[in-house]
N, C-alpha and C positions, 0 to 999 in steps of 0.2 A: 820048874822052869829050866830050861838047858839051854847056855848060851854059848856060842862058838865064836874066838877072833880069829882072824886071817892076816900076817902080813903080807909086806910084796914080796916076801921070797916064796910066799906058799904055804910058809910054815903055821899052822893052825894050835887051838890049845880050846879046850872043850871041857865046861863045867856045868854041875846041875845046882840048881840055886830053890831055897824054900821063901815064898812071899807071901806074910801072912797080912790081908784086907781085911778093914773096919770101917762098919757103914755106920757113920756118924749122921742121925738124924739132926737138922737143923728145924726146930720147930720155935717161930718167933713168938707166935702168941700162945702156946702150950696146949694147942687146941686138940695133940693127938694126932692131927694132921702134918704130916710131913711140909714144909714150906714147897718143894716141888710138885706137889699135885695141889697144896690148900689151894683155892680160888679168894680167899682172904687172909694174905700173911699176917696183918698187923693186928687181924679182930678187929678193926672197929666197925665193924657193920656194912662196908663199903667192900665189894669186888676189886680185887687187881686192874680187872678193864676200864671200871667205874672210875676209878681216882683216878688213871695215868689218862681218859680220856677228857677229863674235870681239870685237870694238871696237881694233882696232891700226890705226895708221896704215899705208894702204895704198903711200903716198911715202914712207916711212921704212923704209931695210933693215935697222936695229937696233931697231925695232919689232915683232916677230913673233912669234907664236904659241910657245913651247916644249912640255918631254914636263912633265909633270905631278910633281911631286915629293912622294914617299909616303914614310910611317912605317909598318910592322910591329910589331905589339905581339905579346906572350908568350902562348904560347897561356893557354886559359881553359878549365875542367874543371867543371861541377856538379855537383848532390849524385846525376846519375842516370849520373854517367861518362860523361857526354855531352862532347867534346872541341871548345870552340872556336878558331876562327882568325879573326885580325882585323886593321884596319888602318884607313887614313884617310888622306887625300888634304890634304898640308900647303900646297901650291902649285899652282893648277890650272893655269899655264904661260900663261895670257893667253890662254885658249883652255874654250869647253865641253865639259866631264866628259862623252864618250859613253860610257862604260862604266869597270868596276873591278869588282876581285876580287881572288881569293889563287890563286897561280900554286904548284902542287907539282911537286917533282923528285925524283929519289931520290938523285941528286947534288949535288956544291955548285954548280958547273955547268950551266945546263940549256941545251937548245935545242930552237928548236921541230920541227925533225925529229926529236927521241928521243920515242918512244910513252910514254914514263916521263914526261914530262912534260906537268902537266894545265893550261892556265886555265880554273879554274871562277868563274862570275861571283858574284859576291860579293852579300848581301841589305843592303840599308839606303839609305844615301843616301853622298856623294863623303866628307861631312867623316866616316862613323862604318859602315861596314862588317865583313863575314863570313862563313862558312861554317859549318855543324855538320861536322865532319871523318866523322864516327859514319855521316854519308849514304853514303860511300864505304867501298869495303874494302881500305884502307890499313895495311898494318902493317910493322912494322921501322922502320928511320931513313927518315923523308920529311926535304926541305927545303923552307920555304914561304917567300912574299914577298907583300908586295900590289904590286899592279896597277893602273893606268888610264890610260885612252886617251882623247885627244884628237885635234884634227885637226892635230898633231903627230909623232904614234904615241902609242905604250907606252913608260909611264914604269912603273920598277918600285924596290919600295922594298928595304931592307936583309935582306938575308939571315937566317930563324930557323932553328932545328932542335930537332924532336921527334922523339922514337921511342913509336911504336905497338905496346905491345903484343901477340904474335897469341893470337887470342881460341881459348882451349882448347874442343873438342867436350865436352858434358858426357855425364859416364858413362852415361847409358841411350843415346848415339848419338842416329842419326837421328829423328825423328819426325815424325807429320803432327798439326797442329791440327785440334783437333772443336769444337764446340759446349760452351760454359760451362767453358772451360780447359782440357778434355779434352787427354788427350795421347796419339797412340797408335804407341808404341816397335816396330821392328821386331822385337824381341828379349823385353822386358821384358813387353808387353799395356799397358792405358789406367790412364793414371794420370791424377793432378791433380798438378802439383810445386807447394812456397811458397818463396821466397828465404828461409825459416829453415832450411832442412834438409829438412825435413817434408813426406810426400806419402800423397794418399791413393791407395792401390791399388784397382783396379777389385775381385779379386778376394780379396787378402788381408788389405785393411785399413790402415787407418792405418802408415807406416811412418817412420822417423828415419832419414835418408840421413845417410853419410859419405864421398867421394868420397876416391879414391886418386888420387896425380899416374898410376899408372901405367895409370889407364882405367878400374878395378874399382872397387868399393863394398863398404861395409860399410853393413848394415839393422839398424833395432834395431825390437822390438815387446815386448810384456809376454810375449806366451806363447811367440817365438821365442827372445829374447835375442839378442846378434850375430850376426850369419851375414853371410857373404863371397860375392859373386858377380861374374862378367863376362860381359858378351856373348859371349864362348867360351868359356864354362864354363855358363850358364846351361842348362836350367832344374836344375842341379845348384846348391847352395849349402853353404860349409863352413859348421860349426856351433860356433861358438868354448865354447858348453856341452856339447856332447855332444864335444869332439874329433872330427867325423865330419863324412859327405857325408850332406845331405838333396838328394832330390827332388822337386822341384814339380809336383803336377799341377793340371792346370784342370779347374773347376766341369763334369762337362757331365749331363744328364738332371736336373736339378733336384739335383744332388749339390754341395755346396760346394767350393772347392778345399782340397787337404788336401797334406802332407806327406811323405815316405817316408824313413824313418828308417836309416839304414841299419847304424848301430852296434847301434841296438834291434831292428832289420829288423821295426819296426813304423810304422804311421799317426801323423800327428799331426794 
C-alpha cells in the first residue's frame, strides 16, 4: 500500500506500507457455517427471519419459539342440547397462534394416523375458543383436547372426556321434509309432529303420540281412544277399547279416511 501526505506548502513525503489481513470466522453455534451467510446463527432450529419476525433473539439458543400451552375446559350443554367443547390458549410459546381447536379421539391415546382421530379448528379467537360437537355425528365415549399451532408445532392441552349419547330413530322412521313442517313417513303418510307429543295427521286428525323404546307407538284421539301401532304392523292398529285389530284405510274419491273394526267387523 503506498501512502502520500501533502502539506500547504506543497511539500509532499511518500511511503510504501505492508498490511497484513485475517479473516476471522465468527461461527456462534459451530455449525461450520460462517454466522454471515448461516440462516440460523444460534442453532436452535429456528431461522434468523423466524425469531426476529416472533420477536426472540435470533443469537440467543435459549431464546426460542416453543409449542403453545393450552387449557380444556368441561364440555358445555344449552337449553337446545346443543353440546359444546372449548378451550384457550394459556401460553402462546413466544411465537404467533397460527391455528387452534379441539382435537377428538375415541381413545385416550390418539395419533394422527388413526381415522378416529379428528382436528377440527375451533371458532373464536387463541385466548377463548370451540366447537358445537352437535355439527358432527359422534356418539359413544369421544376424548377431546384443545389445540394450537405455532411455528413451533402443536401444543395440546389436557385430556377431557364425554360420552354422546346415540340419538334414537323416532317411531314413524324415516321421512322426507315438505313445505310448512310437513312430514312425509314411509310408512305412517304426512304428518306435522310438535315436541309436546302431539301431531297432526294429514288424514286422520289431530293425534297424541306416545313412543315405545321398542319402536312402536301409542295414539290417542277423542273418537279413537288408544290404539297401538308399528311400522310392521301398520296400517293395522290394536284398539286398547275395543280389545281388537282396527284397519286403516286412506281417503280416496272424495271419501274420507275411515276405520275397519274388526271385533265390530264394522266402519268407524
Amino acid at each position: 500500500m503506498r501512502i502520500r501526505v501533502t502539506d500547504d506548502l506543497n511539500t509532499s513525503f511518500e511511503k510504501s506500507f505492508f498490511v497484513h489481513l485475517r479473516n476471522v470466522i465468527e461461527d456462534m453455534d459451530d455449525d461450520k457455517i460462517e454466522d454471515h451467510y448461516d440462516d440460523d446463527i444460534d442453532g436452535d432450529g429456528f431461522s434468523n427471519e423466524v425469531e426476529k419476525e416472533n420477536g426472540t433473539d435470533p443469537t440467543d439458543p435459549y431464546i426460542l419459539p416453543k409449542l403453545p400451552i393450552l387449557q380444556t375446559f368441561e364440555p358445555r350443554e344449552d337449553e337446545n342440547n346443543t353440546v359444546f367443547l372449548s378451550g384457550r390458549v394459556l401460553a402462546d410459546g413466544d411465537a404467533k397462534i397460527e391455528d387452534f381447536g379441539i382435537l377428538l379421539s375415541r381413545s385416550i391415546e390418539y395419533s394422527s394416523d388413526d381415522s378416529s382421530t379428528h382436528w377440527i379448528r375451533g371458532k373464536g379467537k387463541p385466548d377463548a375458543f370451540g366447537v358445537s360437537l352437535n355439527d358432527f355425528k359422534f356418539t359413544g365415549v369421544i376424548y377431546y383436547r384443545s389445540w394450537a399451532k405455532n411455528v413451533a408445532g402443536y401444543g395440546v392441552g389436557p385430556v377431557k372426556r364425554i360420552e354422546i349419547a346415540e340419538l334414537q330413530e323416532r317411531w314413524w322412521g324415516k321421512t322426507r321434509d315438505l313445505a310448512g313442517g310437513w312430514k312425509q313417513s314411509e310408512w305412517f303418510g304426512m304428518f306435522i309432529p310438535d315436541e309436546s307429543g302431539w301431531l297432526y295427521h294429514q288424514e286422520i286428525g289431530w293425534l297424541y303420540s306416545s313412543a315405545v323404546k321398542d319402536g312402536s307407538v301409542w295414539l290417542w284421539n277423542k273418537p279413537l281412544g288408544w290404539v297401538w301401532t308399528k311400522q310392521e304392523a301398520w296400517p293395522h292398529l290394536w284398539s286398547n277399547r275395543s280389545k281388537g285389530w282396527l284397519y286403516f284405510f286412506e281417503g280416496r274419491s272424495g271419501k274420507p279416511a275411515s276405520f275397519y273394526d274388526y271385533s265390530s267387523k264394522s266402519y268407524r
